[in-house]
N, CA, C and O atoms as a DFTB+ gen file, in Angstrom:
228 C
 N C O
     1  1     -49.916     -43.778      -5.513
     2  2     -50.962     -43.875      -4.536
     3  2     -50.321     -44.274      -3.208
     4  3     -49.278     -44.928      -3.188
     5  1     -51.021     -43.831      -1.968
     6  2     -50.634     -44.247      -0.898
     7  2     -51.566     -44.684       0.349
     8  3     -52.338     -43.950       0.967
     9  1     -51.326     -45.967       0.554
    10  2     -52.286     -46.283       1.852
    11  2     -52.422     -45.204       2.949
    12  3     -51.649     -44.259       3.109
    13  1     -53.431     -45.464       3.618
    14  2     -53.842     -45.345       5.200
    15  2     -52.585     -44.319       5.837
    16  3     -52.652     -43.138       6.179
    17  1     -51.350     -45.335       5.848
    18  2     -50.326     -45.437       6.460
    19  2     -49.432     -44.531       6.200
    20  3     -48.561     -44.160       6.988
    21  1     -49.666     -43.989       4.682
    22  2     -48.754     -43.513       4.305
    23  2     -47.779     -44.159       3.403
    24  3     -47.196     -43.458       2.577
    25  1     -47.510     -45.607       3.489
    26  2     -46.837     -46.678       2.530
    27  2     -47.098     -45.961       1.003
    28  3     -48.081     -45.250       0.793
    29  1     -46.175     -46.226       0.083
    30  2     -46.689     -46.084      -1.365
    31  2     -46.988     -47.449      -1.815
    32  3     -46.305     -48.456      -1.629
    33  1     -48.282     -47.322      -2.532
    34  2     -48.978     -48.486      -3.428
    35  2     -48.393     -48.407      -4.754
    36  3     -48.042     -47.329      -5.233
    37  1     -48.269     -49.599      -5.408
    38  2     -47.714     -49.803      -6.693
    39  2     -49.025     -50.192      -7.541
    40  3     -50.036     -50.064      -6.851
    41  1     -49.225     -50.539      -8.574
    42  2     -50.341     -50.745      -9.551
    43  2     -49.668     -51.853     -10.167
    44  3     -48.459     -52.070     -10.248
    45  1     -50.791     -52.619     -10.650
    46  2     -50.325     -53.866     -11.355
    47  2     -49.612     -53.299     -12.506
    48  3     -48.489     -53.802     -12.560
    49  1     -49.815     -52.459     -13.438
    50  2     -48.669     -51.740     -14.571
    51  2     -47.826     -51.510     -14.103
    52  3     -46.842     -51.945     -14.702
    53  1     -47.550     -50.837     -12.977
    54  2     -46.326     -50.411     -12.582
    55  2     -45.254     -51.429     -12.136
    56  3     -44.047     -51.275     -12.321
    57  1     -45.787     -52.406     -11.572
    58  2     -45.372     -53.571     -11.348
    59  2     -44.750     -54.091     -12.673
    60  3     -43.522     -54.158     -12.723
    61  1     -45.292     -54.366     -13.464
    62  2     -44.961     -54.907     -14.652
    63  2     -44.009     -54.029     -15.461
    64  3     -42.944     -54.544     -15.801
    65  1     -44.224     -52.962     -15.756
    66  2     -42.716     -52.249     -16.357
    67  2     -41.616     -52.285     -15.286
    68  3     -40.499     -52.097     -15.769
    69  1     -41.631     -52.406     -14.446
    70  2     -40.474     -52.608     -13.929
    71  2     -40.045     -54.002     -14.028
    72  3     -39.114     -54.148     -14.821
    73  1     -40.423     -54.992     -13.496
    74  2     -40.314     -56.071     -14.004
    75  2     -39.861     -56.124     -15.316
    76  3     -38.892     -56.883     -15.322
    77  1     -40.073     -55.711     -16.390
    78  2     -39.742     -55.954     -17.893
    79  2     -38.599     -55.229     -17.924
    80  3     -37.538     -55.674     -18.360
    81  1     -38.719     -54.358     -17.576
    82  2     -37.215     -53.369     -17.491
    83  2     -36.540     -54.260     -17.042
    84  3     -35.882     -54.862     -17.891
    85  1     -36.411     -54.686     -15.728
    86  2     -35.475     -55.757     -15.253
    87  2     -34.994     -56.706     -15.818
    88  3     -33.830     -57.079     -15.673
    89  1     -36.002     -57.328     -16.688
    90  2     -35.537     -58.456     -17.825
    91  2     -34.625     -57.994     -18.610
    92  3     -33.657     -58.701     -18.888
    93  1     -34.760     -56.733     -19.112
    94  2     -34.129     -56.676     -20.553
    95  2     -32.818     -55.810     -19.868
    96  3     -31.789     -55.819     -20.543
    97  1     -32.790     -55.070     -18.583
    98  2     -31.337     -54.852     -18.358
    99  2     -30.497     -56.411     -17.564
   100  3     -29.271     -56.511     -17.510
   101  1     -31.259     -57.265     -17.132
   102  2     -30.291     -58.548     -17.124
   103  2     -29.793     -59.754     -18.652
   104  3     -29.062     -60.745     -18.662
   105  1     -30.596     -59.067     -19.787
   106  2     -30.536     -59.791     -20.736
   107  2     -29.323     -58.572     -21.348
   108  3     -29.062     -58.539     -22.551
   109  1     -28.751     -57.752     -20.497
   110  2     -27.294     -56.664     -21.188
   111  2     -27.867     -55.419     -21.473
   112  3     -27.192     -54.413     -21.256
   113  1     -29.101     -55.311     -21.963
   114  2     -29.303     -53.933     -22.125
   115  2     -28.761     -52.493     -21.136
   116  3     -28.973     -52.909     -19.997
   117  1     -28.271     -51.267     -21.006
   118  2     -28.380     -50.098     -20.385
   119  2     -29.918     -50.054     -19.966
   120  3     -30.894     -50.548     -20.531
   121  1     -29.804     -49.155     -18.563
   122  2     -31.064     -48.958     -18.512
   123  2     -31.716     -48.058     -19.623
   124  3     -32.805     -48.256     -20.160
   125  1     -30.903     -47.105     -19.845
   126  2     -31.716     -46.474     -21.012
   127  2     -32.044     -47.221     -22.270
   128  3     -33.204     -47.165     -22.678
   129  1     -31.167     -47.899     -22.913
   130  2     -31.536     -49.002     -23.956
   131  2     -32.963     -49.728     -23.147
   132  3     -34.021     -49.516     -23.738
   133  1     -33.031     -50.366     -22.148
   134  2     -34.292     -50.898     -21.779
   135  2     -35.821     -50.028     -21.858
   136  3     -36.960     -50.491     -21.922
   137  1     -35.307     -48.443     -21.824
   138  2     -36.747     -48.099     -21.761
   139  2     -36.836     -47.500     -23.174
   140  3     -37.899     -47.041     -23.592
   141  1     -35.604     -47.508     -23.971
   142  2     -35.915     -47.312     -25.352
   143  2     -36.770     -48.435     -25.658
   144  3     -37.996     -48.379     -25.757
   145  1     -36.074     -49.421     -25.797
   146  2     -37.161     -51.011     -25.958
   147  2     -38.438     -50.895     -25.674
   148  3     -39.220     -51.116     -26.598
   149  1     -39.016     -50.502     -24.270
   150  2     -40.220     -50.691     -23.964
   151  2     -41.301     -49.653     -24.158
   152  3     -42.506     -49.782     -23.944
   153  1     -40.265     -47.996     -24.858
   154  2     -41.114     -47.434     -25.065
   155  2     -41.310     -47.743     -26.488
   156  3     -42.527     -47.785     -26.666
   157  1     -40.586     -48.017     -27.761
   158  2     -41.173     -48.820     -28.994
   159  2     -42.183     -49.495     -28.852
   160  3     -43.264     -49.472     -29.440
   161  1     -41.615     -50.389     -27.667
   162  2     -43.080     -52.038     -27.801
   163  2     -44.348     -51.347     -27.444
   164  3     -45.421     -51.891     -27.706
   165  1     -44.286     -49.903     -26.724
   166  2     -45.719     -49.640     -26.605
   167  2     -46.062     -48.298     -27.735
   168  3     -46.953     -47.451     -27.796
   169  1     -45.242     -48.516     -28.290
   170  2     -45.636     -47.465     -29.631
   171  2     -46.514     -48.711     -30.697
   172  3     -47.656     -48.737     -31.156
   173  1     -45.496     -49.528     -30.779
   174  2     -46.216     -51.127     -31.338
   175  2     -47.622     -50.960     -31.131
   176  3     -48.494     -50.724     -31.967
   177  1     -47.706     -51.101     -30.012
   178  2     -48.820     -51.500     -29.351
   179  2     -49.749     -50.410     -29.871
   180  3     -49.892     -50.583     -31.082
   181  1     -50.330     -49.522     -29.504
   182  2     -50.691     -48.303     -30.024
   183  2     -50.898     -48.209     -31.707
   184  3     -51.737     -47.426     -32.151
   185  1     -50.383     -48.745     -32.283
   186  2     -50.171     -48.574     -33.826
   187  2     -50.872     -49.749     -34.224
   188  3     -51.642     -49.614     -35.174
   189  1     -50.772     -50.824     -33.722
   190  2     -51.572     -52.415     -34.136
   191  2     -52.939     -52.021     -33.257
   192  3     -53.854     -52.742     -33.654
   193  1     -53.300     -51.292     -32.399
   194  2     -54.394     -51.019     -31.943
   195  2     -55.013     -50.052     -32.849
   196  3     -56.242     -50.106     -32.895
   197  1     -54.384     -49.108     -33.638
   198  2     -55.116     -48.003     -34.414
   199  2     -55.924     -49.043     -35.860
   200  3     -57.024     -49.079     -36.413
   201  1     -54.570     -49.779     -35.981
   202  2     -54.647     -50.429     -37.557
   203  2     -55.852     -51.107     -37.477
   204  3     -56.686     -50.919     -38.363
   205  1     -56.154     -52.104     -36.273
   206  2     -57.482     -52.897     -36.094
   207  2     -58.740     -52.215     -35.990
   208  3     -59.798     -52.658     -36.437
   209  1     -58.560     -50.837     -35.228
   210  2     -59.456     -49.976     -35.403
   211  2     -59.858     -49.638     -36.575
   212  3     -61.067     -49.641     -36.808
   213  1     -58.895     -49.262     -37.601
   214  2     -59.249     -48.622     -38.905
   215  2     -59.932     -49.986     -40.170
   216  3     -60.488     -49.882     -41.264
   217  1     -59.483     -51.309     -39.225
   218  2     -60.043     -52.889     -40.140
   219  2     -61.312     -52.783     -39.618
   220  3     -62.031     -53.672     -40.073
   221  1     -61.794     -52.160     -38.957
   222  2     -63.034     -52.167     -38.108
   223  2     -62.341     -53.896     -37.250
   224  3     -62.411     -55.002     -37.785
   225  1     -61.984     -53.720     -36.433
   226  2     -62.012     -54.950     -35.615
   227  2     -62.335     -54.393     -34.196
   228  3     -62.435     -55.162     -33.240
């Protein structure tokens, strides 16, 4: 997205994967190892969301 101005706007998600990325390539990871990581944790995510669905929760 982009303001008025022309500036590009960031989104609070977007904000935040980068941020996390950042963590886990200063904790040694490659960047690619980092978005392997974060694309699992949101496969996680996705999969514990189906499972609760299917508990009826």
């Amino acid at each position: 997205m982009r303001s008025a101005g022309g500036r590009r706007r960031y989104s609070r998600r977007e904000i935040n994967r980068v941020a996390a990325l950042v963590k886990l390539i200063s904790e040694g990871l490659t960047l690619e190892g980092a978005r392997r990581v974060r694309d699992l944790q949101a496969r996680v995510e996705e999969l514990e969301a189906d499972l609760d669905r299917a508990r009826g929760q």
